[in-house]
TIZALUM-390837 format. One record per residue (C-alpha): x, y, z; residue in three letters. Coordinates in steps of 0.5 Angstrom, whole numbers, padded with zeros to 4 digits, always signed. Each point is the difference from the previous one (the first is absolute). Example, Ala and Ser with C-alpha at 12.3 -4.5 7.8 and 13.67 -1.06 7.14 Angstrom:
<recs>
+0025-0009+0016ALA
+0002+0007-0002SER
</recs>
This chain:
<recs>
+0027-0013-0027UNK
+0005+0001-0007UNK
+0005+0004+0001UNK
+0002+0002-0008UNK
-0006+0004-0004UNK
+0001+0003-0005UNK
-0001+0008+0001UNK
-0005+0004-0002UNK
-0001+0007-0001UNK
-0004+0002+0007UNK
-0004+0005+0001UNK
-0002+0005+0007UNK
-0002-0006+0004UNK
-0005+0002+0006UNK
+0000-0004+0005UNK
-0005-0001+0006UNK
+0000-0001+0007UNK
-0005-0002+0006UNK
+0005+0002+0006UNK
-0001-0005+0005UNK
+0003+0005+0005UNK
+0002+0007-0004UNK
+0005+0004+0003UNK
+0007+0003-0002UNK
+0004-0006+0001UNK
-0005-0005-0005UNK
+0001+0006-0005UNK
+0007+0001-0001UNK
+0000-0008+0000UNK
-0006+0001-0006UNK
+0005+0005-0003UNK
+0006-0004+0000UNK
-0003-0006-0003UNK
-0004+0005-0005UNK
+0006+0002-0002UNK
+0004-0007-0001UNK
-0006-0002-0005UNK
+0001+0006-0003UNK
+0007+0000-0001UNK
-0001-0009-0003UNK
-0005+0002-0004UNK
+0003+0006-0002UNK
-0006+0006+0001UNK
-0003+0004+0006UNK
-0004-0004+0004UNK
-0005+0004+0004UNK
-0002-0002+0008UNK
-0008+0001+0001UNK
-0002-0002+0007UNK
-0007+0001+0000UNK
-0005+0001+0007UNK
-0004-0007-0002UNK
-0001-0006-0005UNK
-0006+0003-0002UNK
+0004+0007-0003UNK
+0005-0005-0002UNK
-0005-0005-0004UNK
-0003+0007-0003UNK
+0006+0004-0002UNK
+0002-0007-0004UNK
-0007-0001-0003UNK
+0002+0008-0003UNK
+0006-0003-0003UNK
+0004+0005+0005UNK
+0004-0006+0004UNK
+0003-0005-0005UNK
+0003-0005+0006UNK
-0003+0000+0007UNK
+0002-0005+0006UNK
-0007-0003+0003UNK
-0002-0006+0004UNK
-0003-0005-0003UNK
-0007+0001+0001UNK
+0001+0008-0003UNK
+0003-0004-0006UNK
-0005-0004-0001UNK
-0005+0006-0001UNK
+0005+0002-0006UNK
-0001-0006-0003UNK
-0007+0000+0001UNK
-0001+0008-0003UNK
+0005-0002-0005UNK
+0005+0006+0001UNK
+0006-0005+0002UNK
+0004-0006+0001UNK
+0004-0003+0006UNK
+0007-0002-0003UNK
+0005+0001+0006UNK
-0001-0005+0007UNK
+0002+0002+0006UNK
+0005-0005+0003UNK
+0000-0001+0007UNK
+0003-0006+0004UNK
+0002-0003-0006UNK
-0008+0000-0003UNK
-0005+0004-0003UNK
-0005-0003+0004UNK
-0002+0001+0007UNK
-0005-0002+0006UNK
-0006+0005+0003UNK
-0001-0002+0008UNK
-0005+0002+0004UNK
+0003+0000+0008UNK
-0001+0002+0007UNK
+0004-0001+0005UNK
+0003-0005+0003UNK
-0004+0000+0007UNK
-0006+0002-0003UNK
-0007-0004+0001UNK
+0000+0001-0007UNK
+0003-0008-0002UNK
-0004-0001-0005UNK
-0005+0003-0007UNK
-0006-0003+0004UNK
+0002+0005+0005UNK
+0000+0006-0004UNK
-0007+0003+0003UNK
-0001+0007+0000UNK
+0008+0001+0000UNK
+0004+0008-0002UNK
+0004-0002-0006UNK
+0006+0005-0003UNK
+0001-0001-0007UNK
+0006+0005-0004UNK
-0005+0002-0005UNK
-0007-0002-0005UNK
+0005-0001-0006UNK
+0005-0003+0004UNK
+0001-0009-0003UNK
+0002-0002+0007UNK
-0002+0004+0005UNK
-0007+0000-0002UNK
-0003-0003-0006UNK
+0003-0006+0000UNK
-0001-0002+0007UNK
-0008+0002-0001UNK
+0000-0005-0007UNK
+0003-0006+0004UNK
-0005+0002+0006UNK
-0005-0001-0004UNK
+0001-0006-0004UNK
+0001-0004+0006UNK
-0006+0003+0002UNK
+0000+0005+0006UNK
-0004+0005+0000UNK
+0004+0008+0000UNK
-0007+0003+0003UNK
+0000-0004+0006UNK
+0008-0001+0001UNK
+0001+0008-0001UNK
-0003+0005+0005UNK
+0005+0005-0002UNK
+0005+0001-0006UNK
+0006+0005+0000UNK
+0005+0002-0006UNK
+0007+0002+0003UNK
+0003+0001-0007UNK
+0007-0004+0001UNK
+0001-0007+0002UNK
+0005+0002+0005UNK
-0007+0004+0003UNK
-0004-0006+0000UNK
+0005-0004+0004UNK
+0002+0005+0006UNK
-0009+0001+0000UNK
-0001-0007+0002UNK
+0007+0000+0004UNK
-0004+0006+0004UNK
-0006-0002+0001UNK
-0003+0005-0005UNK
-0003-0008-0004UNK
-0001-0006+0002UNK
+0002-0002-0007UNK
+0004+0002-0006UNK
+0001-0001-0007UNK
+0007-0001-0003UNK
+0005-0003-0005UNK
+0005-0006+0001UNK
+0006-0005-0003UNK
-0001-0006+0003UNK
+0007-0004-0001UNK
+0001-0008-0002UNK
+0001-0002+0007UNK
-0006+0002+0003UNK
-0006+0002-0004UNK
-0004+0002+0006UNK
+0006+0004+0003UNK
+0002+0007-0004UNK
+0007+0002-0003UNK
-0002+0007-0001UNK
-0007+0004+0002UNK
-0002+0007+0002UNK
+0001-0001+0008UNK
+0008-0003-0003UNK
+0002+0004-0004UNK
-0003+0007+0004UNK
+0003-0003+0007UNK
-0006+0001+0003UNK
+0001-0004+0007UNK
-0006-0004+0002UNK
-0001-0008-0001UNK
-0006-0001-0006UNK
-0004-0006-0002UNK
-0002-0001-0007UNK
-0007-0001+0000UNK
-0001-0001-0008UNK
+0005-0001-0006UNK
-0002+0002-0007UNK
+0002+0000-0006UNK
+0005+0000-0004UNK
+0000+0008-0003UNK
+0004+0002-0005UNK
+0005+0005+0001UNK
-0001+0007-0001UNK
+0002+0003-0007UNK
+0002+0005-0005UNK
-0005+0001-0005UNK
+0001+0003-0006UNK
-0006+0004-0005UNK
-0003-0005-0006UNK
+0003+0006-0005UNK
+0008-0001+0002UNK
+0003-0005-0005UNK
+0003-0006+0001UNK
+0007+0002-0002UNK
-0001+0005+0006UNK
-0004-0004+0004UNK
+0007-0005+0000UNK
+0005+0005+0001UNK
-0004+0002+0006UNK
+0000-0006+0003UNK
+0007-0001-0002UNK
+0001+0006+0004UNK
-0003-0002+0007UNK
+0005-0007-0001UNK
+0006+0005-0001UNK
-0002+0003+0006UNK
+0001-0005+0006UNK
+0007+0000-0003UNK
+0002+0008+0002UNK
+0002+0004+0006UNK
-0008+0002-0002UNK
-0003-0007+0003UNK
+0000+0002+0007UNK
-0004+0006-0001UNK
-0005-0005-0005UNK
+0000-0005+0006UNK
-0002+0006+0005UNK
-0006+0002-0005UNK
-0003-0006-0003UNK
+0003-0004+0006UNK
+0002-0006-0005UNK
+0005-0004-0001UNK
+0000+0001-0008UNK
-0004+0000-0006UNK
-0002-0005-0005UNK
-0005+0001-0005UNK
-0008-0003-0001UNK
-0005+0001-0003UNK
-0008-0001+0001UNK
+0000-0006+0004UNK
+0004+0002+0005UNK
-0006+0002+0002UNK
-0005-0006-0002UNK
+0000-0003+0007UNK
-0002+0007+0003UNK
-0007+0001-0004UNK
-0002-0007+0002UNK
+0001+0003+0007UNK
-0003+0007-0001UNK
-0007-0003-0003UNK
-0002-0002+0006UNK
-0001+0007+0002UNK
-0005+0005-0002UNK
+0006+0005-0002UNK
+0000+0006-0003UNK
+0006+0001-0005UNK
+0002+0006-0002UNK
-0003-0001-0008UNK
</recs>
Protein backbone atom coordinates (compact mmCIF):
# COMPACT_ATOMS: atom_id res chain seq x y z
CA UNK A 1 0.00 0.00 0.00
CA UNK A 2 1.56 3.70 -0.86
CA UNK A 3 2.96 5.23 1.95
CA UNK A 4 2.94 9.15 0.39
CA UNK A 5 -0.27 10.51 -1.02
CA UNK A 6 -0.64 13.70 -1.33
CA UNK A 7 -3.13 15.36 0.94
CA UNK A 8 -6.46 16.37 0.99
CA UNK A 9 -9.06 18.30 2.65
CA UNK A 10 -11.20 15.52 4.65
CA UNK A 11 -14.23 15.92 5.69
CA UNK A 12 -16.14 14.45 9.10
CA UNK A 13 -15.61 10.65 8.13
CA UNK A 14 -18.50 8.23 9.62
CA UNK A 15 -16.97 5.21 9.79
CA UNK A 16 -19.37 1.97 10.35
CA UNK A 17 -18.98 -1.47 12.35
CA UNK A 18 -20.55 -4.80 12.98
CA UNK A 19 -18.86 -5.50 16.22
CA UNK A 20 -17.95 -9.27 16.39
CA UNK A 21 -18.15 -9.21 20.19
CA UNK A 22 -19.30 -5.37 21.63
CA UNK A 23 -18.06 -4.37 24.71
CA UNK A 24 -15.89 -1.75 26.45
CA UNK A 25 -12.58 -3.10 25.56
CA UNK A 26 -13.73 -3.42 21.30
CA UNK A 27 -14.83 0.21 21.90
CA UNK A 28 -12.13 2.03 23.36
CA UNK A 29 -9.86 -0.21 21.00
CA UNK A 30 -12.28 1.46 17.94
CA UNK A 31 -11.93 4.93 19.55
CA UNK A 32 -8.34 4.87 19.61
CA UNK A 33 -8.07 3.69 16.17
CA UNK A 34 -10.66 6.60 15.20
CA UNK A 35 -8.66 8.96 16.50
CA UNK A 36 -5.14 7.72 14.72
CA UNK A 37 -7.00 7.85 11.22
CA UNK A 38 -8.32 11.21 12.58
CA UNK A 39 -5.38 12.62 13.30
CA UNK A 40 -3.42 11.08 9.72
CA UNK A 41 -5.99 12.21 7.59
CA UNK A 42 -6.58 15.53 9.60
CA UNK A 43 -10.36 15.46 10.46
CA UNK A 44 -12.69 13.84 13.20
CA UNK A 45 -13.47 10.36 12.50
CA UNK A 46 -16.88 9.11 14.05
CA UNK A 47 -16.90 5.38 15.25
CA UNK A 48 -20.51 4.05 14.49
CA UNK A 49 -20.95 0.34 16.01
CA UNK A 50 -24.28 -0.70 14.65
CA UNK A 51 -26.41 -4.05 16.09
CA UNK A 52 -26.62 -5.70 12.29
CA UNK A 53 -25.17 -5.70 8.57
CA UNK A 54 -28.68 -4.77 7.74
CA UNK A 55 -28.90 -1.28 9.86
CA UNK A 56 -25.34 -1.12 8.63
CA UNK A 57 -26.00 -1.71 4.84
CA UNK A 58 -29.35 0.76 5.32
CA UNK A 59 -27.51 3.75 6.95
CA UNK A 60 -25.05 3.79 4.07
CA UNK A 61 -27.76 3.32 1.07
CA UNK A 62 -28.80 6.96 3.13
CA UNK A 63 -25.47 8.34 2.39
CA UNK A 64 -25.22 8.34 6.71
CA UNK A 65 -21.80 6.13 6.67
CA UNK A 66 -19.03 6.86 4.38
CA UNK A 67 -16.85 3.91 5.33
CA UNK A 68 -17.97 0.71 6.99
CA UNK A 69 -16.13 -2.56 7.49
CA UNK A 70 -18.11 -5.88 6.36
CA UNK A 71 -17.46 -9.18 5.33
CA UNK A 72 -17.08 -10.23 2.14
CA UNK A 73 -20.42 -11.16 1.15
CA UNK A 74 -21.90 -7.70 2.74
CA UNK A 75 -19.56 -6.13 0.39
CA UNK A 76 -20.59 -7.79 -2.28
CA UNK A 77 -24.52 -6.75 -1.71
CA UNK A 78 -23.12 -2.85 -1.80
CA UNK A 79 -21.65 -3.34 -4.87
CA UNK A 80 -24.66 -5.16 -6.06
CA UNK A 81 -26.93 -1.88 -4.81
CA UNK A 82 -24.49 0.35 -5.82
CA UNK A 83 -23.96 2.35 -2.83
CA UNK A 84 -20.08 1.19 -2.56
CA UNK A 85 -16.93 -0.04 -3.35
CA UNK A 86 -14.42 -2.76 -1.45
CA UNK A 87 -10.98 -0.57 -1.50
CA UNK A 88 -9.16 -2.09 1.81
CA UNK A 89 -8.29 -6.17 2.45
CA UNK A 90 -7.76 -7.63 5.40
CA UNK A 91 -4.56 -9.15 5.92
CA UNK A 92 -4.54 -12.10 7.61
CA UNK A 93 -1.73 -14.86 7.79
CA UNK A 94 0.17 -12.67 5.12
CA UNK A 95 -3.11 -13.38 2.44
CA UNK A 96 -6.30 -12.05 1.74
CA UNK A 97 -7.76 -15.07 1.13
CA UNK A 98 -8.65 -17.81 3.24
CA UNK A 99 -10.51 -21.38 3.30
CA UNK A 100 -14.18 -22.26 4.91
CA UNK A 101 -13.99 -25.86 6.32
CA UNK A 102 -16.85 -28.03 7.30
CA UNK A 103 -15.40 -30.22 10.40
CA UNK A 104 -16.48 -32.52 13.21
CA UNK A 105 -14.75 -34.21 15.61
CA UNK A 106 -12.34 -36.44 15.38
CA UNK A 107 -13.98 -39.63 16.64
CA UNK A 108 -17.04 -38.66 15.27
CA UNK A 109 -18.78 -41.47 13.20
CA UNK A 110 -18.98 -38.59 10.76
CA UNK A 111 -15.79 -39.60 8.14
CA UNK A 112 -16.90 -38.44 5.33
CA UNK A 113 -19.58 -35.97 3.22
CA UNK A 114 -21.42 -39.37 2.24
CA UNK A 115 -21.97 -39.49 6.09
CA UNK A 116 -23.66 -36.22 6.27
CA UNK A 117 -27.34 -37.63 6.80
CA UNK A 118 -29.83 -36.01 8.76
CA UNK A 119 -26.89 -34.18 11.09
CA UNK A 120 -27.11 -30.77 13.81
CA UNK A 121 -25.01 -28.36 12.03
CA UNK A 122 -23.70 -25.03 13.85
CA UNK A 123 -23.01 -22.05 11.46
CA UNK A 124 -21.77 -18.47 12.87
CA UNK A 125 -24.44 -16.69 10.78
CA UNK A 126 -26.79 -16.40 7.55
CA UNK A 127 -24.38 -13.64 6.06
CA UNK A 128 -21.19 -15.27 7.54
CA UNK A 129 -18.80 -16.39 4.13
CA UNK A 130 -17.14 -18.99 5.78
CA UNK A 131 -19.39 -20.36 8.59
CA UNK A 132 -22.15 -20.76 6.54
CA UNK A 133 -22.60 -19.75 2.74
CA UNK A 134 -19.73 -20.99 1.37
CA UNK A 135 -19.63 -24.27 2.68
CA UNK A 136 -23.26 -24.62 1.36
CA UNK A 137 -22.25 -23.66 -2.22
CA UNK A 138 -19.37 -26.12 -2.43
CA UNK A 139 -21.87 -28.98 -0.76
CA UNK A 140 -23.97 -28.20 -3.52
CA UNK A 141 -21.74 -28.14 -6.48
CA UNK A 142 -20.25 -31.48 -5.32
CA UNK A 143 -23.65 -32.61 -5.31
CA UNK A 144 -24.92 -33.16 -1.67
CA UNK A 145 -28.05 -32.65 -1.01
CA UNK A 146 -28.50 -29.83 2.29
CA UNK A 147 -32.31 -31.48 3.04
CA UNK A 148 -31.05 -34.63 3.51
CA UNK A 149 -27.78 -33.76 5.25
CA UNK A 150 -29.47 -31.46 7.72
CA UNK A 151 -32.02 -32.36 10.06
CA UNK A 152 -31.02 -29.25 12.05
CA UNK A 153 -29.20 -25.96 11.83
CA UNK A 154 -28.19 -23.69 14.59
CA UNK A 155 -26.42 -19.75 14.00
CA UNK A 156 -24.26 -19.34 17.23
CA UNK A 157 -23.26 -15.74 16.12
CA UNK A 158 -19.10 -16.26 16.47
CA UNK A 159 -16.78 -18.77 15.10
CA UNK A 160 -15.32 -19.40 18.39
CA UNK A 161 -19.00 -20.22 19.20
CA UNK A 162 -19.29 -22.72 16.51
CA UNK A 163 -15.99 -24.45 17.54
CA UNK A 164 -16.87 -25.06 21.28
CA UNK A 165 -20.98 -26.24 19.87
CA UNK A 166 -19.05 -29.01 18.06
CA UNK A 167 -16.49 -29.29 20.87
CA UNK A 168 -19.61 -30.15 23.40
CA UNK A 169 -21.77 -31.98 21.66
CA UNK A 170 -24.19 -29.08 20.87
CA UNK A 171 -23.61 -30.40 16.85
CA UNK A 172 -22.33 -32.93 15.01
CA UNK A 173 -20.78 -30.64 12.56
CA UNK A 174 -19.73 -26.73 12.15
CA UNK A 175 -18.58 -24.36 9.71
CA UNK A 176 -15.81 -22.21 10.10
CA UNK A 177 -12.55 -20.24 8.42
CA UNK A 178 -9.07 -21.65 8.17
CA UNK A 179 -5.35 -20.85 6.70
CA UNK A 180 -3.80 -23.74 5.45
CA UNK A 181 0.24 -23.27 5.27
CA UNK A 182 2.56 -24.32 2.32
CA UNK A 183 3.49 -27.39 4.21
CA UNK A 184 0.53 -29.03 4.48
CA UNK A 185 -2.40 -27.89 2.52
CA UNK A 186 -4.55 -30.69 4.44
CA UNK A 187 -3.26 -29.39 7.70
CA UNK A 188 -4.54 -25.71 9.20
CA UNK A 189 -1.90 -23.10 10.46
CA UNK A 190 -4.56 -20.90 11.78
CA UNK A 191 -8.67 -21.99 12.42
CA UNK A 192 -11.39 -20.80 14.70
CA UNK A 193 -10.54 -24.00 17.13
CA UNK A 194 -6.80 -22.57 17.20
CA UNK A 195 -7.03 -19.52 17.43
CA UNK A 196 -10.02 -19.65 20.48
CA UNK A 197 -7.80 -22.50 21.97
CA UNK A 198 -10.82 -24.77 22.04
CA UNK A 199 -9.50 -27.87 23.34
CA UNK A 200 -10.89 -30.91 21.33
CA UNK A 201 -9.23 -32.89 18.45
CA UNK A 202 -11.12 -31.80 14.78
CA UNK A 203 -11.24 -33.42 11.58
CA UNK A 204 -11.77 -31.20 8.51
CA UNK A 205 -14.50 -32.89 6.69
CA UNK A 206 -14.48 -30.22 3.56
CA UNK A 207 -12.37 -27.57 2.60
CA UNK A 208 -13.66 -24.59 0.09
CA UNK A 209 -12.49 -21.69 -1.15
CA UNK A 210 -10.30 -19.58 -1.59
CA UNK A 211 -12.81 -16.33 0.12
CA UNK A 212 -11.50 -13.05 0.05
CA UNK A 213 -10.83 -11.46 3.14
CA UNK A 214 -13.29 -9.08 4.84
CA UNK A 215 -13.13 -5.38 3.71
CA UNK A 216 -13.18 -1.72 4.40
CA UNK A 217 -15.84 -0.48 1.85
CA UNK A 218 -16.07 3.00 0.82
CA UNK A 219 -19.60 5.22 -0.53
CA UNK A 220 -19.60 5.35 -4.31
CA UNK A 221 -19.76 9.47 -3.39
CA UNK A 222 -16.24 9.48 -1.89
CA UNK A 223 -13.69 10.61 -4.48
CA UNK A 224 -10.79 9.20 -5.61
CA UNK A 225 -8.29 11.72 -3.89
CA UNK A 226 -10.06 10.79 -0.56
CA UNK A 227 -10.59 7.39 -1.47
CA UNK A 228 -6.35 6.86 -1.48
CA UNK A 229 -5.99 9.22 1.43
CA UNK A 230 -7.86 6.64 3.42
CA UNK A 231 -6.33 3.64 2.10
CA UNK A 232 -3.29 5.46 2.91
CA UNK A 233 -4.24 5.94 6.48
CA UNK A 234 -5.13 2.36 7.21
CA UNK A 235 -1.14 1.56 5.90
CA UNK A 236 -0.06 4.25 8.24
CA UNK A 237 -1.55 2.69 10.79
CA UNK A 238 0.06 -1.17 11.21
CA UNK A 239 3.12 1.29 11.76
CA UNK A 240 1.71 2.90 14.97
CA UNK A 241 1.28 1.98 19.05
CA UNK A 242 -2.56 2.11 17.50
CA UNK A 243 -1.65 -1.52 15.70
CA UNK A 244 -2.40 -3.71 18.36
CA UNK A 245 -5.84 -2.32 18.87
CA UNK A 246 -6.55 -2.51 14.82
CA UNK A 247 -5.31 -6.11 15.22
CA UNK A 248 -7.79 -6.76 18.27
CA UNK A 249 -10.56 -5.41 16.26
CA UNK A 250 -10.24 -6.48 12.52
CA UNK A 251 -8.02 -9.60 13.79
CA UNK A 252 -5.70 -8.88 10.76
CA UNK A 253 -2.29 -8.46 10.43
CA UNK A 254 -2.23 -5.36 7.92
CA UNK A 255 -4.04 -3.68 5.13
CA UNK A 256 -3.53 -3.66 1.67
CA UNK A 257 -5.78 -2.08 -0.90
CA UNK A 258 -8.44 -3.75 -3.51
CA UNK A 259 -10.80 -3.48 -5.46
CA UNK A 260 -14.11 -5.24 -7.18
CA UNK A 261 -12.25 -8.33 -7.81
CA UNK A 262 -11.22 -9.03 -4.59
CA UNK A 263 -14.44 -10.28 -4.80
CA UNK A 264 -15.06 -12.25 -8.02
CA UNK A 265 -14.40 -15.63 -6.92
CA UNK A 266 -17.04 -15.31 -4.02
CA UNK A 267 -19.80 -14.47 -6.75
CA UNK A 268 -18.86 -17.45 -8.57
CA UNK A 269 -19.53 -19.49 -5.30
CA UNK A 270 -22.61 -17.64 -4.14
CA UNK A 271 -24.64 -18.18 -7.26
CA UNK A 272 -25.09 -21.53 -6.24
CA UNK A 273 -27.13 -20.57 -3.68
CA UNK A 274 -30.79 -19.30 -3.72
CA UNK A 275 -29.64 -16.31 -1.59
CA UNK A 276 -31.25 -13.33 -0.88
CA UNK A 277 -28.98 -10.17 -0.62
CA UNK A 278 -29.71 -7.15 1.07
CA UNK A 279 -30.63 -5.16 -2.24
Amino acid sequence: MASKVRRVRFPILRFGVVPVVDGPTFRADLSRVCRALGYYLGTTVECRPLPTYARLVTLLSQGQLDAVWVPPVVAMDCGAMRIARPRIAMVRQRETAYHAVLFTLQDSPIRSLADLQKVRAAWVSPDSASGYLVPLASLRARGVSLSKAFADQIFVGTHEAVARAVAEGKAQVGASFAHFGPADPRVPVSASWIESKVEADFRILLAAGPIPTDVIAMHRTMDEGHQQALISAFGWLVTRPEAAAANAIFRCDGFEGCGDEHLRGLRKLIRLLDRPSMC
